[in-house]
Gaussian input, Z-matrix of N, CA and C with variables (Angstrom, degrees):
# hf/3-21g

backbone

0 1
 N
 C     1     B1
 C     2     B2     1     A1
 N     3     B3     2     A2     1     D1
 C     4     B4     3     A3     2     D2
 C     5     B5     4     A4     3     D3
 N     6     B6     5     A5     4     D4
 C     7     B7     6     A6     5     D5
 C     8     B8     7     A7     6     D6
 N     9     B9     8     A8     7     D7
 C    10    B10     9     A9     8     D8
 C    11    B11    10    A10     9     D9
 N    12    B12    11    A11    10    D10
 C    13    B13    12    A12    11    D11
 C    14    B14    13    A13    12    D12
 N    15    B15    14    A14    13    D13
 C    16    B16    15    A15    14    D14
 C    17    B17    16    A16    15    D15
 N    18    B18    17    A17    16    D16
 C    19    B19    18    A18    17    D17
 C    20    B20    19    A19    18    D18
 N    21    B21    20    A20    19    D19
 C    22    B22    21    A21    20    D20
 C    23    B23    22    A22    21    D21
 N    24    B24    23    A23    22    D22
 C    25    B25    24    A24    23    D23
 C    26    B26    25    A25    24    D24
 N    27    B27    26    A26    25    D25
 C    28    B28    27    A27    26    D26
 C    29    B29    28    A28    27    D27
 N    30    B30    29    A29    28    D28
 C    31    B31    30    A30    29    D29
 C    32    B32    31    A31    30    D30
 N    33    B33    32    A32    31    D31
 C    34    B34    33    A33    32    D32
 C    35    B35    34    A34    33    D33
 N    36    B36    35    A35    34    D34
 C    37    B37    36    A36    35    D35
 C    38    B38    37    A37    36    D36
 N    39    B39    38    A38    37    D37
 C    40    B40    39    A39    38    D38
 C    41    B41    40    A40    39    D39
 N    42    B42    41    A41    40    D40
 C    43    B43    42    A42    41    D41
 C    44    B44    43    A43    42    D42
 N    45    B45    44    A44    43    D43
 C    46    B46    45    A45    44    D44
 C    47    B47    46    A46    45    D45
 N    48    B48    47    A47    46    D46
 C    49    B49    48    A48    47    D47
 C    50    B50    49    A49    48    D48
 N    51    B51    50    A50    49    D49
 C    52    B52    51    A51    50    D50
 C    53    B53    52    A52    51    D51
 N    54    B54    53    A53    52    D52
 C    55    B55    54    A54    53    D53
 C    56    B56    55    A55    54    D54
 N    57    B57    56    A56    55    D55
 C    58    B58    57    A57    56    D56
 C    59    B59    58    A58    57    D57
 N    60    B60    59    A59    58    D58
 C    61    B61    60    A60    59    D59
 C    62    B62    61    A61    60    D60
 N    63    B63    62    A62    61    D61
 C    64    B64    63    A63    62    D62
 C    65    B65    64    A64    63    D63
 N    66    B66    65    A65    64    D64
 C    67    B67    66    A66    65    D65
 C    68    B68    67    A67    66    D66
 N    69    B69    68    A68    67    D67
 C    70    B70    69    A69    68    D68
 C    71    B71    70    A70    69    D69
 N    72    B72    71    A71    70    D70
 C    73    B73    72    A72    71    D71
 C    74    B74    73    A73    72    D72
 N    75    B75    74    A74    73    D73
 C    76    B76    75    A75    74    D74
 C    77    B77    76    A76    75    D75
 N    78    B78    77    A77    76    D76
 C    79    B79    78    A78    77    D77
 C    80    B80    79    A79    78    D78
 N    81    B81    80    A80    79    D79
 C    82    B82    81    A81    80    D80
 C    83    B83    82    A82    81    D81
 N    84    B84    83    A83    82    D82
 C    85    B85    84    A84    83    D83
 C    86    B86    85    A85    84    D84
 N    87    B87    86    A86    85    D85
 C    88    B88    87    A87    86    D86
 C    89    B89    88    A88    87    D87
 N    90    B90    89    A89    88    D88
 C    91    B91    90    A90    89    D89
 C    92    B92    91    A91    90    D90
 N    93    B93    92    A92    91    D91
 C    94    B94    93    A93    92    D92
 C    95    B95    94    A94    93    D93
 N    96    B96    95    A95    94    D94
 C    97    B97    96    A96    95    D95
 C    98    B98    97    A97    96    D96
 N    99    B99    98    A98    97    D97
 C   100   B100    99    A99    98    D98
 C   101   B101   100   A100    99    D99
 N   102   B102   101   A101   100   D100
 C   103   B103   102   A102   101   D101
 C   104   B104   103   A103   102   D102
 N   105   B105   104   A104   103   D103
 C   106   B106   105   A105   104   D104
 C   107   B107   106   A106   105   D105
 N   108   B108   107   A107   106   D106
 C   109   B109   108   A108   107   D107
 C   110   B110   109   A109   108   D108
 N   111   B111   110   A110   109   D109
 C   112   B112   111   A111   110   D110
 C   113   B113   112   A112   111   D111
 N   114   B114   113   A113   112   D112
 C   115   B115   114   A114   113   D113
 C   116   B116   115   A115   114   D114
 N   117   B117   116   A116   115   D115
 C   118   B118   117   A117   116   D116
 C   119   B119   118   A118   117   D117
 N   120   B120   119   A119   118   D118
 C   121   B121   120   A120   119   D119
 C   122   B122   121   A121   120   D120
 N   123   B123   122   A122   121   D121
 C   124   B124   123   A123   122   D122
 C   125   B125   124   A124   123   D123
 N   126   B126   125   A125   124   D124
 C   127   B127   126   A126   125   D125
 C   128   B128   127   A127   126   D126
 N   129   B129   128   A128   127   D127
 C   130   B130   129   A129   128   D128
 C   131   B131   130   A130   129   D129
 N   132   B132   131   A131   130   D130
 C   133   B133   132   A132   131   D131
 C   134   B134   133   A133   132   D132
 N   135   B135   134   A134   133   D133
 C   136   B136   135   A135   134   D134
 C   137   B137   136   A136   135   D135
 N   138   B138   137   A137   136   D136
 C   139   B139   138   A138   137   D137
 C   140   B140   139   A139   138   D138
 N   141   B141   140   A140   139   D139
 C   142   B142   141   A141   140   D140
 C   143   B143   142   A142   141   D141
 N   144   B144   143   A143   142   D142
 C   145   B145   144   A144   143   D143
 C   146   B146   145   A145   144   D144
 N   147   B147   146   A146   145   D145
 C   148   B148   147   A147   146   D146
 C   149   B149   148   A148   147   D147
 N   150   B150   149   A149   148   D148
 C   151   B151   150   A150   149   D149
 C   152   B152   151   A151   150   D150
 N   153   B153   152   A152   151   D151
 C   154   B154   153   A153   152   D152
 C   155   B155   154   A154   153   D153
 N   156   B156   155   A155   154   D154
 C   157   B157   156   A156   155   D155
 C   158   B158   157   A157   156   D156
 N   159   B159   158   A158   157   D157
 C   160   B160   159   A159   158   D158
 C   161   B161   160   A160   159   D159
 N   162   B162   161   A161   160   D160
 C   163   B163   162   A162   161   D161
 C   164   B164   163   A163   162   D162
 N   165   B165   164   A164   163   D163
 C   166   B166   165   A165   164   D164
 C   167   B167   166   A166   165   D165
 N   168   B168   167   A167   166   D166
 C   169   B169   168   A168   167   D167
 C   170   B170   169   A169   168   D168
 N   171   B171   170   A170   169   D169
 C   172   B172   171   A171   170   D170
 C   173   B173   172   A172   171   D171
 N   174   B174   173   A173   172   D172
 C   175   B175   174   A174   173   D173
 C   176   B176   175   A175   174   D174
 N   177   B177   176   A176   175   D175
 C   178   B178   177   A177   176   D176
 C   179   B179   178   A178   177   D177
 N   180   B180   179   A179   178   D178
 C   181   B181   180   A180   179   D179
 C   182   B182   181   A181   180   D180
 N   183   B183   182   A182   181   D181
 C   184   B184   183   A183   182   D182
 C   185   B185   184   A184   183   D183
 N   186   B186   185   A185   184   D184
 C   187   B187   186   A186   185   D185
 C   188   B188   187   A187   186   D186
 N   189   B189   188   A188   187   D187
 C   190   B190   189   A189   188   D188
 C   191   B191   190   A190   189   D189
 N   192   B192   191   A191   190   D190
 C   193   B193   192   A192   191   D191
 C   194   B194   193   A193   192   D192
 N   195   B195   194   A194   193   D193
 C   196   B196   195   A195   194   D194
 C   197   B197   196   A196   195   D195
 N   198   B198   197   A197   196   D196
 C   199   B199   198   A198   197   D197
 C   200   B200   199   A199   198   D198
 N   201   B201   200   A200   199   D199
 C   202   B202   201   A201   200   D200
 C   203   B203   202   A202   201   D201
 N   204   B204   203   A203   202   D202
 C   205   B205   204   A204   203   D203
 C   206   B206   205   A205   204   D204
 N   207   B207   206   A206   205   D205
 C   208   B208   207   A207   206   D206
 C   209   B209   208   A208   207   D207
 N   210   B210   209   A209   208   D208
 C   211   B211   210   A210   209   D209
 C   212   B212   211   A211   210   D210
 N   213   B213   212   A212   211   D211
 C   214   B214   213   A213   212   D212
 C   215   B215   214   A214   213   D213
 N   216   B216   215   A215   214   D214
 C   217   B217   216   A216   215   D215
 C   218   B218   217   A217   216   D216
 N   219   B219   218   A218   217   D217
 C   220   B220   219   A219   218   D218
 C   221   B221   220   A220   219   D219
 N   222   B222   221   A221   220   D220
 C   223   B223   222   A222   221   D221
 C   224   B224   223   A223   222   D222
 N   225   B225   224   A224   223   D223
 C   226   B226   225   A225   224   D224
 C   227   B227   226   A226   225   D225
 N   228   B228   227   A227   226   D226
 C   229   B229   228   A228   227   D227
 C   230   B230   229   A229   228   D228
 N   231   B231   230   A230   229   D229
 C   232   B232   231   A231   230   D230
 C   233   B233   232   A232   231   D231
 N   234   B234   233   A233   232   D232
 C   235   B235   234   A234   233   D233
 C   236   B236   235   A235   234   D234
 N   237   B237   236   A236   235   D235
 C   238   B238   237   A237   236   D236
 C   239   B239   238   A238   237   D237
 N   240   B240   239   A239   238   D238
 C   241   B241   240   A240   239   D239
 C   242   B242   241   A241   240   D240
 N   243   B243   242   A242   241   D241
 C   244   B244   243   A243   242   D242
 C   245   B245   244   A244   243   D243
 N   246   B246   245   A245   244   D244
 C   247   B247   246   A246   245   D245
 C   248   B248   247   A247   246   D246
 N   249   B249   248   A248   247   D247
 C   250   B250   249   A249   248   D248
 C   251   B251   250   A250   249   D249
 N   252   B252   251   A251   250   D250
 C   253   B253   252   A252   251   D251
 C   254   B254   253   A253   252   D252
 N   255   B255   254   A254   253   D253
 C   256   B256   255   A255   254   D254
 C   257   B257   256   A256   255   D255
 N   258   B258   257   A257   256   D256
 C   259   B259   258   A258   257   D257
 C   260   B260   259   A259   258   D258
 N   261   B261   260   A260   259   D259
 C   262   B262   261   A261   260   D260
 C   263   B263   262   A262   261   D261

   B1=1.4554
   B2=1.5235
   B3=1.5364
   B4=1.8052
   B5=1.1676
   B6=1.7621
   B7=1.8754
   B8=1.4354
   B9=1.2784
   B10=1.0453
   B11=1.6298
   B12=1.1947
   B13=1.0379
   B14=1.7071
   B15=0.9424
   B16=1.5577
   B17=1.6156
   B18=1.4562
   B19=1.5770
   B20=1.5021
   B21=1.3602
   B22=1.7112
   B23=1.6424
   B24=1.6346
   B25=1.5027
   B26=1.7171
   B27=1.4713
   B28=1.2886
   B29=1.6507
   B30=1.2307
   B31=1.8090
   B32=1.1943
   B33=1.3976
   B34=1.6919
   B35=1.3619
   B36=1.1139
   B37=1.3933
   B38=0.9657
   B39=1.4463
   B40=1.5105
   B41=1.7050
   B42=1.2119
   B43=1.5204
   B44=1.4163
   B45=1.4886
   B46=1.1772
   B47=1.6930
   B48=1.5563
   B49=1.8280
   B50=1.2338
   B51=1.1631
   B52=1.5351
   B53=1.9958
   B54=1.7217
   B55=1.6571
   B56=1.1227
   B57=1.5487
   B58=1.4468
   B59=1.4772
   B60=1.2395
   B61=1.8432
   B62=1.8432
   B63=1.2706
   B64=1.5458
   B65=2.2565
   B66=1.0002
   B67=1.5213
   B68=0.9589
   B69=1.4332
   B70=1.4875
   B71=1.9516
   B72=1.3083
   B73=1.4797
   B74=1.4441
   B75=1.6683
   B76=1.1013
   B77=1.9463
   B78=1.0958
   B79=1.7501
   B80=1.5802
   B81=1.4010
   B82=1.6637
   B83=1.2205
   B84=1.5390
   B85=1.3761
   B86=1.4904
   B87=1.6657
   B88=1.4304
   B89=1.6454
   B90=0.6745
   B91=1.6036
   B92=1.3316
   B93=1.2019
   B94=1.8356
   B95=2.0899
   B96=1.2440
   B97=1.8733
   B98=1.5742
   B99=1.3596
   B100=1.0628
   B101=1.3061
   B102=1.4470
   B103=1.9753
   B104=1.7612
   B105=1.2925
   B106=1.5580
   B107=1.8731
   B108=1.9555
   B109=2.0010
   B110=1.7044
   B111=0.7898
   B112=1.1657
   B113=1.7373
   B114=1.0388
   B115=1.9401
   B116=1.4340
   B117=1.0429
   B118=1.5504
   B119=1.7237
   B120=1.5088
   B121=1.3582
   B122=1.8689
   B123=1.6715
   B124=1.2581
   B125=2.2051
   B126=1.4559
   B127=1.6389
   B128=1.5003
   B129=1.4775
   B130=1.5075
   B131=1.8871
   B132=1.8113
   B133=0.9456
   B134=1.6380
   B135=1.1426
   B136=1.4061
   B137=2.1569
   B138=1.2496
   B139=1.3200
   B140=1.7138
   B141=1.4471
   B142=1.6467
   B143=2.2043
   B144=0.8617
   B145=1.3810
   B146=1.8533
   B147=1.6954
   B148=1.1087
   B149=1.6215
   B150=1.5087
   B151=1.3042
   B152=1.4017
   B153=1.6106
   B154=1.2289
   B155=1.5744
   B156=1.6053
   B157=1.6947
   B158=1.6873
   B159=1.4029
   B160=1.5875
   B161=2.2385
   B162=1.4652
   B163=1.7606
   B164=1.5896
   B165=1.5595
   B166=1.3146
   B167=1.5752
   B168=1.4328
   B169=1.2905
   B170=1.7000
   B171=1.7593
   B172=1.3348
   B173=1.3930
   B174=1.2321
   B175=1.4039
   B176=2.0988
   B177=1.0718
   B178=1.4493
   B179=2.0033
   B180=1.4857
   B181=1.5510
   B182=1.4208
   B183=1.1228
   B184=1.2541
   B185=1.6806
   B186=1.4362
   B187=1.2324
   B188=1.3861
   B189=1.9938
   B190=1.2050
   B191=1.6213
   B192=1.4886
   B193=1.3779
   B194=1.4962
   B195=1.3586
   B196=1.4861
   B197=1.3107
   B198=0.9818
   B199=1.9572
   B200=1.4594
   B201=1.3742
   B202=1.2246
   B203=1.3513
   B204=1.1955
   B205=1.9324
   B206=1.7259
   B207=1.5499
   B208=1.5466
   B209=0.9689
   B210=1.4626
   B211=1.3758
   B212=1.8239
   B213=1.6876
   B214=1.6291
   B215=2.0887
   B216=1.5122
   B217=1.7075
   B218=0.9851
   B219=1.6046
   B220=1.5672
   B221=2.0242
   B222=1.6163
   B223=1.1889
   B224=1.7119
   B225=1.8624
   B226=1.6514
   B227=0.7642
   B228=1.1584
   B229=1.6237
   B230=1.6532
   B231=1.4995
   B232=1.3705
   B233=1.1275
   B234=1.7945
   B235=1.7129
   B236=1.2878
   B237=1.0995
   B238=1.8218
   B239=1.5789
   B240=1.2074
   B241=1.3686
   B242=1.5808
   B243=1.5006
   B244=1.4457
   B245=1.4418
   B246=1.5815
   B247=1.4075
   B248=1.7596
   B249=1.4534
   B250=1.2525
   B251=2.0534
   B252=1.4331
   B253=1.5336
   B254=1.5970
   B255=1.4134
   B256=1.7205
   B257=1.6566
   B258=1.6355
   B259=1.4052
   B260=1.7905
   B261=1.4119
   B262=0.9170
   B263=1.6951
   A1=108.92
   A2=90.86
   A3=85.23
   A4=122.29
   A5=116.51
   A6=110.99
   A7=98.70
   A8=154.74
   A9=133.33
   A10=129.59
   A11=136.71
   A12=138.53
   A13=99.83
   A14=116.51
   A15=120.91
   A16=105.93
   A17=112.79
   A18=116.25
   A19=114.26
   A20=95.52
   A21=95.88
   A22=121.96
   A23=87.26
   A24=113.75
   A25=102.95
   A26=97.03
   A27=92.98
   A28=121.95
   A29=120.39
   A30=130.67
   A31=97.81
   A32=100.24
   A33=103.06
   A34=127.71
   A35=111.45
   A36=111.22
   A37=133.95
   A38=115.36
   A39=137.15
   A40=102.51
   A41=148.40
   A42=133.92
   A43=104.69
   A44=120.62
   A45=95.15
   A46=170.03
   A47=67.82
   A48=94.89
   A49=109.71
   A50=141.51
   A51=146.36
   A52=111.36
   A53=83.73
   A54=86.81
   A55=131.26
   A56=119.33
   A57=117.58
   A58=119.58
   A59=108.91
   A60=115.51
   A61=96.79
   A62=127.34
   A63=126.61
   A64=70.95
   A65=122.59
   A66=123.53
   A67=115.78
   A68=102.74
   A69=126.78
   A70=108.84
   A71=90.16
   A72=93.65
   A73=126.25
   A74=125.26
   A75=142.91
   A76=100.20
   A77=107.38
   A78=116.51
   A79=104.47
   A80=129.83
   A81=110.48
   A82=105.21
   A83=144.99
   A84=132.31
   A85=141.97
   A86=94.83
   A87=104.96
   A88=93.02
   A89=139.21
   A90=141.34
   A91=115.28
   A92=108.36
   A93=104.11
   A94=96.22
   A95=107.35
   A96=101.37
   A97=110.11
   A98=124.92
   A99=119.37
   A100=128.78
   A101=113.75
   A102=116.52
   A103=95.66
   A104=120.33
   A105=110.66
   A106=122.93
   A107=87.76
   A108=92.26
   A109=100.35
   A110=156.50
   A111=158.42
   A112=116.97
   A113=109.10
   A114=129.93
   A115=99.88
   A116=126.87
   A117=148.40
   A118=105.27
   A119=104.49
   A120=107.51
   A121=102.22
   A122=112.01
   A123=141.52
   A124=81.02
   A125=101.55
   A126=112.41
   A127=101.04
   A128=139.51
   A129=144.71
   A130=109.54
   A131=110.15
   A132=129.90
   A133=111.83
   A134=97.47
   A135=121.14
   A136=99.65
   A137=106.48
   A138=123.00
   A139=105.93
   A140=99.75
   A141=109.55
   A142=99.85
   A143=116.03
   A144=139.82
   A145=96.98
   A146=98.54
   A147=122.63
   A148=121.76
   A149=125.11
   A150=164.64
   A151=92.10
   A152=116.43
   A153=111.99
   A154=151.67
   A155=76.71
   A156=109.70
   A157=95.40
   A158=103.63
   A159=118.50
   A160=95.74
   A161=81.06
   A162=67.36
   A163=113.91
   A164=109.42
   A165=115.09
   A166=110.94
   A167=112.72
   A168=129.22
   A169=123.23
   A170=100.38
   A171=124.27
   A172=109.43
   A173=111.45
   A174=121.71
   A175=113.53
   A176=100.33
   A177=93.39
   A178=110.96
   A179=87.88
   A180=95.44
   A181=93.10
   A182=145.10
   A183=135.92
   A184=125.45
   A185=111.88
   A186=116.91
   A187=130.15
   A188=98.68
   A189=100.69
   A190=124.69
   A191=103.46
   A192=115.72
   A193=130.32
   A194=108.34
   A195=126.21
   A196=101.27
   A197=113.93
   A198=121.99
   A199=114.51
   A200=107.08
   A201=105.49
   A202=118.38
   A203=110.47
   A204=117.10
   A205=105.46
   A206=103.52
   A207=104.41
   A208=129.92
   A209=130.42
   A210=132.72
   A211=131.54
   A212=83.37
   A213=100.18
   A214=119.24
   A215=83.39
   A216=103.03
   A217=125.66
   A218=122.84
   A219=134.17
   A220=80.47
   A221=102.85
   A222=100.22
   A223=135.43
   A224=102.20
   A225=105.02
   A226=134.42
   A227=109.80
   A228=113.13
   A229=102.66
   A230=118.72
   A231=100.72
   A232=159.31
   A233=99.96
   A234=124.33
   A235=102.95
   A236=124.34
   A237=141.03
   A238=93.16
   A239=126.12
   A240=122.13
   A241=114.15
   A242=104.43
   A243=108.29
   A244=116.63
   A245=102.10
   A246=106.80
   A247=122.55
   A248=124.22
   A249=126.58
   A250=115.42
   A251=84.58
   A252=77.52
   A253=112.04
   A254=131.97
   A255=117.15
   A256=106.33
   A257=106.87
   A258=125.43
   A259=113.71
   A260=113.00
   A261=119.85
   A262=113.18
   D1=140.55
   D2=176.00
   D3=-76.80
   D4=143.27
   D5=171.44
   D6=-94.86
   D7=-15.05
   D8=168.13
   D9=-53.48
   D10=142.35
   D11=-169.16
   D12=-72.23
   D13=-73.62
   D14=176.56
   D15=-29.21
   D16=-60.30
   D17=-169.80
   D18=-59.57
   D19=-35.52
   D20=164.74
   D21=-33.19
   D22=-61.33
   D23=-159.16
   D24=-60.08
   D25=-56.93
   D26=-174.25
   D27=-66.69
   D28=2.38
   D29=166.94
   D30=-63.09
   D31=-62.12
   D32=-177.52
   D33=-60.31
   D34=-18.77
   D35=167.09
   D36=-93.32
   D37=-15.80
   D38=164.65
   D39=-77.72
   D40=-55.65
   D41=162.78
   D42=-29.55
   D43=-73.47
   D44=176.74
   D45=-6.28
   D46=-80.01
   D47=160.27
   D48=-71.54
   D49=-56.02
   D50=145.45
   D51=8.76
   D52=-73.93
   D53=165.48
   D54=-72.08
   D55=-32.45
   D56=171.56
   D57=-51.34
   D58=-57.63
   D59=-170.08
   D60=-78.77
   D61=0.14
   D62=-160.45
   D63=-99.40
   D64=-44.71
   D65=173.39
   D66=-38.53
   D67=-66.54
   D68=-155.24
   D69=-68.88
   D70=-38.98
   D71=176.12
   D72=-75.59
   D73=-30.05
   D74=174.04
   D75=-60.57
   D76=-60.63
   D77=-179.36
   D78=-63.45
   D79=-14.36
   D80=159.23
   D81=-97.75
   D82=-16.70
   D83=139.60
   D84=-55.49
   D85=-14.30
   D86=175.68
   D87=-90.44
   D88=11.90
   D89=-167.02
   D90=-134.00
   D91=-51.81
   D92=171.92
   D93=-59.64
   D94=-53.50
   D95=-174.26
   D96=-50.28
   D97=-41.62
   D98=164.26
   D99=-51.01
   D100=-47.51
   D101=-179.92
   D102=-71.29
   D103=-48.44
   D104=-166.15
   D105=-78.12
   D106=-7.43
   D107=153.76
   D108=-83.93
   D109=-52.82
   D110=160.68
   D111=-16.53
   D112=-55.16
   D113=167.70
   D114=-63.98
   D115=-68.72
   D116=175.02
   D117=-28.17
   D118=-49.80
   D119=-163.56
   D120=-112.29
   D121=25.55
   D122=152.07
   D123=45.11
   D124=58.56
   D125=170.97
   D126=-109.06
   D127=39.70
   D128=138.39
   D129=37.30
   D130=-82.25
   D131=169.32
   D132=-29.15
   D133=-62.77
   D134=-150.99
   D135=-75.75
   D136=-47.99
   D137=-178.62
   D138=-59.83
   D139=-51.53
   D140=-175.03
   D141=-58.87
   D142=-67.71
   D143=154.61
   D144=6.87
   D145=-80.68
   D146=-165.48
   D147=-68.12
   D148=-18.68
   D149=-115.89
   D150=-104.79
   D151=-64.47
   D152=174.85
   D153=-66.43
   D154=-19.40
   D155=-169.53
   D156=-77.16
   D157=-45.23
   D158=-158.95
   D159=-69.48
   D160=-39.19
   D161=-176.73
   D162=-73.60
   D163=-33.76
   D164=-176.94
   D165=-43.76
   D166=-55.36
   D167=145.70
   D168=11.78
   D169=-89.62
   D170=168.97
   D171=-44.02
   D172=-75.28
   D173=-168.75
   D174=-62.40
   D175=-6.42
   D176=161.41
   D177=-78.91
   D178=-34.49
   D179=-168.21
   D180=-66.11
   D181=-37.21
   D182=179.17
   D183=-83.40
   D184=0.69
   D185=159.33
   D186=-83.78
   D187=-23.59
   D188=171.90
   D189=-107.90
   D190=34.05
   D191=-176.84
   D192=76.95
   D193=17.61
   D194=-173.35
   D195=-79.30
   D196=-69.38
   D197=175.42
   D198=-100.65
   D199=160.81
   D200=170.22
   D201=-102.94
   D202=-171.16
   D203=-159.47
   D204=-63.94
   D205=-45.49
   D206=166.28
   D207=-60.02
   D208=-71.25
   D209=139.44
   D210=21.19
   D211=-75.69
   D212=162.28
   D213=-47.61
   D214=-62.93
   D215=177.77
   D216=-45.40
   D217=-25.49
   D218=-155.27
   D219=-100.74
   D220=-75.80
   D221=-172.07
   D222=-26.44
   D223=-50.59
   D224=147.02
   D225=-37.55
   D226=-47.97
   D227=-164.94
   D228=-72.21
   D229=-58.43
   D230=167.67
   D231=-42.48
   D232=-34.65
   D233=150.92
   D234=-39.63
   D235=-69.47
   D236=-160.69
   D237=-60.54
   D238=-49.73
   D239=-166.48
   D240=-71.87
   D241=-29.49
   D242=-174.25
   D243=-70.85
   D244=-38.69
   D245=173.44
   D246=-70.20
   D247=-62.83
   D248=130.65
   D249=21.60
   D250=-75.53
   D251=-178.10
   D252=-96.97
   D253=4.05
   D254=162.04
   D255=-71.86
   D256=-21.47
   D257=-171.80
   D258=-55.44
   D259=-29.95
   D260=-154.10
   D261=-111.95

């Protein structure tokens, strides 16, 4: 354990954030599993529907420093790709 006063502080602030983005990340996995049962169960309507919400999703996580810019990019792109090809 830290004796510094500062090092203290910053433990505690690191749990925190810890849990925050440990949130933040679970709710774009709870969301990508949702759009890719959707692909899975070749529901088009329903996937397209969901598509925007699911990226809006991501891209919050990357406003608040959860992911990074690639990260984000790759993940779209796969959404987009998954649908793309039930499309076809």
């Amino acid at each position: 354990m830290a004796n510094i006063k500062s090092q203290k502080k910053r433990v505690l602030i690191t749990a925190e954030e810890k849990k925050r983005n440990s949130a933040i990340r679970s709710r774009v996995r709870n969301a990508v599993k949702k759009y890719m049962a959707l692909i899975e169960a070749k529901d088009i309507a329903g996937a397209e529907a969901l598509l925007p919400e699911t990226v809006s999703i991501i891209t919050k996580a990357r406003s608040k420093g959860v992911y990074k810019d690639n990260t984000v990019s790759r993940k779209v792109a796969s959404l987009y790709k998954a649908l793309n090809t039930i499309k076809e």
